[in-house]
N, C-alpha and C positions, 0 to 999 in steps of 0.2 A: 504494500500500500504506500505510496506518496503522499504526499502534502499537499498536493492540488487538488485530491480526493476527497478532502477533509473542509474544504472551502466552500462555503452556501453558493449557490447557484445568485449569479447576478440578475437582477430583474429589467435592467434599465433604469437610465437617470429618472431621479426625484426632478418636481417643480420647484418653484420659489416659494409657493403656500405650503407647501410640505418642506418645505427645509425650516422657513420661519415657524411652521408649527411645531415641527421637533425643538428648534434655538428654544421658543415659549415655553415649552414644557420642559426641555431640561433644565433653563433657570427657574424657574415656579418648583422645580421637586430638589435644587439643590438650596432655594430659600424656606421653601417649607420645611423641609428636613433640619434647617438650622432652626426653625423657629420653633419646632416642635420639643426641641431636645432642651432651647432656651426658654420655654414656659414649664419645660417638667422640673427644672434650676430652678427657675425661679419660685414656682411652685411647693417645692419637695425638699430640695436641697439636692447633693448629688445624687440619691437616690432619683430624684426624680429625671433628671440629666440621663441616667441609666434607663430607665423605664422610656425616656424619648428616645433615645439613641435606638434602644429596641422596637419603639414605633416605627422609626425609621425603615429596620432592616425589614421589618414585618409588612411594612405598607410595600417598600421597593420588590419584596419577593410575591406578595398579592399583584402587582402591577405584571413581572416578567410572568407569570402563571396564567394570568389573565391573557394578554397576546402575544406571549411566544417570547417575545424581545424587549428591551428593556426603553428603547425606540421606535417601535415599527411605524413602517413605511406610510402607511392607512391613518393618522388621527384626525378625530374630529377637531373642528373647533369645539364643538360643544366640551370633548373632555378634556381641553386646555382649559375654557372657561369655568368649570367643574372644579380644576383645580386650582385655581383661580379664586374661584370661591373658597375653597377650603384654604389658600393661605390664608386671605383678609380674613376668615372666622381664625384662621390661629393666631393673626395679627393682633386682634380685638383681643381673643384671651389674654394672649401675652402679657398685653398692655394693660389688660383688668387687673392682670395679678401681680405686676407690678405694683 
């Protein structure tokens, strides 16, 4: 077996609404993720920091489960805006529990 064997099958170039939807969602999941670990801190204390940090991994391996990759090629708008929502409600906590 080679190493070329081992390589996904190319599909064809992405657009520009699909590149900039993947850009969106990977900073929305690598702010939410910070923000998630910084309200269980603030929250909790380092435990609670632990218990985000474990959100984290828990949410990112719910995501690759769900479609395959941790990127895929297909997002909606809708489920950028979703998480979108979900940062600004982690924003609000944050900031409440501050």
């Amino acid at each position: 077996m080679t190493h070329s064997q081992n390589l996904p099958a190319t599909t064809g170039p992405t657009t520009v609404s699909q590149d900039l939807l993947a850009a969106g969602m990977g900073a929305l999941m690598v702010l939410g993720g910070g923000l998630l670990v910084l309200f269980g801190w603030a929250w909790l204390g380092f435990f609670g920091g632990l218990l985000g940090a474990g959100g984290v991994f828990a949410a990112g391996a719910w995501w690759r489960n769900k479609h395959g990759v941790l990127f895929p090629k297909n997002l909606t708008g809708g489920a950028v805006g979703g998480a979108a929502a979900l940062v600004a409600l982690l924003t609000l906590f944050f900031f409440m529990a501050v």
